[in-house]
Residue, then its C-alpha position, 0 to 999 in steps of 0.5 A: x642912596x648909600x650907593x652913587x656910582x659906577x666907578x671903574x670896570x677891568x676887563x682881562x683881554x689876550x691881546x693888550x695892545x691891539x684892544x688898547x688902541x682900540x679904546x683910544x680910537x673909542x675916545x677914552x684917554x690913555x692913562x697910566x698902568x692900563x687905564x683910560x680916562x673919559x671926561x667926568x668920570x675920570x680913570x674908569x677902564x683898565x685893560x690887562x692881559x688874561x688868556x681868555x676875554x673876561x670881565x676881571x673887576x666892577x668898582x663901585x662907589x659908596x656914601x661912607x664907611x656905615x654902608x661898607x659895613x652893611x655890605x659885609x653883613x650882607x653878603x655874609x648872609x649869602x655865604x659870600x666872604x668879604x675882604x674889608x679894609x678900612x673904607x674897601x670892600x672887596x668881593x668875589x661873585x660866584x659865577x664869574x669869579x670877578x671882583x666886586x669892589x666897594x669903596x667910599x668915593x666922592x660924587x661924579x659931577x658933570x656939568x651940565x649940558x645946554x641942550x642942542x636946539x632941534x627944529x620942530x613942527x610949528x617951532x624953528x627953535x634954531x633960527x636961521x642957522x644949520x644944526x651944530x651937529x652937522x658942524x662939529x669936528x672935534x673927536x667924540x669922547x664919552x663922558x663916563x661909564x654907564x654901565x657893564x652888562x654880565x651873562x651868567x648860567x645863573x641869572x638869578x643868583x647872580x642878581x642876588x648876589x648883586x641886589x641882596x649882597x651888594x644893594x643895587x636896586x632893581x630898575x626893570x626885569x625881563x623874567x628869566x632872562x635879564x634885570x636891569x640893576x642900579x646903584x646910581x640915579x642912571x636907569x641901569x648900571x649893571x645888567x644881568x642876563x642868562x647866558x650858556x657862560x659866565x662871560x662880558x657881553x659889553x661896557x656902555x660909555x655915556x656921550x652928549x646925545x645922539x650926534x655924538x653916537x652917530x660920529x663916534x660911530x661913524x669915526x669908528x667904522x672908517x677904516x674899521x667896518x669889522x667892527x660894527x656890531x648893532x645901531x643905530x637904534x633907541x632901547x625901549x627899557x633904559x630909553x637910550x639911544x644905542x650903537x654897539x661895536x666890537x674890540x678886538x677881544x670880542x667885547x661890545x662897547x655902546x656908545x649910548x645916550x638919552x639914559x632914562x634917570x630914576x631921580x627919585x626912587x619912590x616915584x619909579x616903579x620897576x616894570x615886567x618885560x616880555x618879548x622884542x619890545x624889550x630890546x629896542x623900539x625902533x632901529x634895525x633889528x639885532x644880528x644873532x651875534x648880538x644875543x649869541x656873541x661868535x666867540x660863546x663856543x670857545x669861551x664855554x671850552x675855557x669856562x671852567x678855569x677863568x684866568 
């Protein structure tokens, strides 16, 4: 696909500091000017000061400078105008007021991983020996950013704005409520939901696998069990394993892994959802605060003059 990856999101908080220490404990690397670095994807958050919590940017990754310029066209037949610089674009959303940049980049590679090996019935893959999960100490540090979840009171133009003016792909849908959007081989790399404002639910970090959410997690809650938010639990749409928690903003960071990958566009066809088999096969149920975050009231107070 002419889009690849999700480069980087900028997140605007009104305490800085506080929320940036938070990140480093997370396990993203402190950079420079606000950014932190995770293992493959290297600079892929910033963090800078704004009144309110607000999603500030989303950078996404293109093939060449052919697919800046179909972006242009595109978004000028919704009545969207471009900035267009050499091998950038850049592009306001509507709703939100955030900027959607487009940027040729190169590909993220990871390297691959040997898969943990796990006992099963009839199988004593691991031999005589205790699992490596149970064993590591090293701290969890996520692998790159997955993906950024946006509400908007208009879900559908939102979409549109992403999918006809942008070209993410459709993955999954939940009619009137959510769509699941791409714009690499990952099953979702944005996701839309209706929402009373325009506001950042969460950014998604990928680990290795489900140990590593559980100790991510766990190092987290420590000292800090205020900041539990959702999990342990596996999406039924998407298929990842989840655990959710909370900045000191009031955004949701996930620890996910498990993604299910859409390798090969013809053979992945997207899919109506309806109801709580949506969310989540198994795991505990999700608090209201998850579908309603505390904070809703006091960011629609302050929605009509974003920072």
């Amino acid at each position: 696909m002419a889009l690849h990856r999700l480069n980087s999101v900028t997140i605007g908080v009104p305490q800085v500091a506080e929320t940036a220490r938070y990140y480093a404990d997370f396990g993203l690397a402190p950079d420079s000017d606000g950014w932190f670095t995770t293992v493959d994807g290297g600079r892929q958050l910033r963090v800078v000061p704004s009144p309110a919590r607000r999603l500030v940017e989303i950078n996404i990754g293109a093939g060449d400078h052919d697919d800046i310029a179909r972006i242009d066209r595109r978004l000028a037949r919704l009545g969207v105008t471009a900035e267009v610089d050499g091998d950038r674009l850049a592009a306001v959303e509507p709703l939100s007021e955030a900027r959607v940049v487009v940027e040729v980049t190169g590909p993220l590679h990871q390297p691959a991983l040997p898969a943990p090996p796990y006992n099963a019935p009839g199988a004593a893959a691991r031999g005589t020996g205790r699992a490596p999960g149970i064993l590591r100490e090293h701290p969890v540090t996520p692998r790159k950013l997955g993906h950024v979840v946006i509400g908007s009171v208009d879900q559908e133009a939102t979409q549109r704005f992403f999918t006809d003016g942008i070209g993410l792909k459709i993955s999954d849908v939940v009619p009137g409520m959510a769509a699941f959007l791409r714009c690499s081989t990952d099953h979702h790399n944005v996701l839309v939901t209706q929402a009373p404002v325009n506001f950042l639910h969460h950014t998604s970090w990928q680990v290795d696998d489900v140990d590593e959410i559980g100790r991510g997690a766990a190092r987290m809650l420590d000292e800090h069990p205020e900041r539990h938010v959702w999990g342990l639990g596996r999406h039924h749409i998407g298929s990842n394993f989840f655990w959710y928690l909370k900045d000191p903003a009031g955004n949701f960071s996930e620890y996910y892994s498990d993604l299910d990958c859409i390798v090969d566009d013809a053979l992945w066809t997207p899919e109506v959802w309806e109801g709580a088999k949506s969310l989540y096969s198994w795991g505990p149920p999700p608090p209201p605060s998850f579908i309603e975050p505390e904070d809703l009231a006091a960011l629609m107070t302050g929605a009509h003059n974003p920072a």
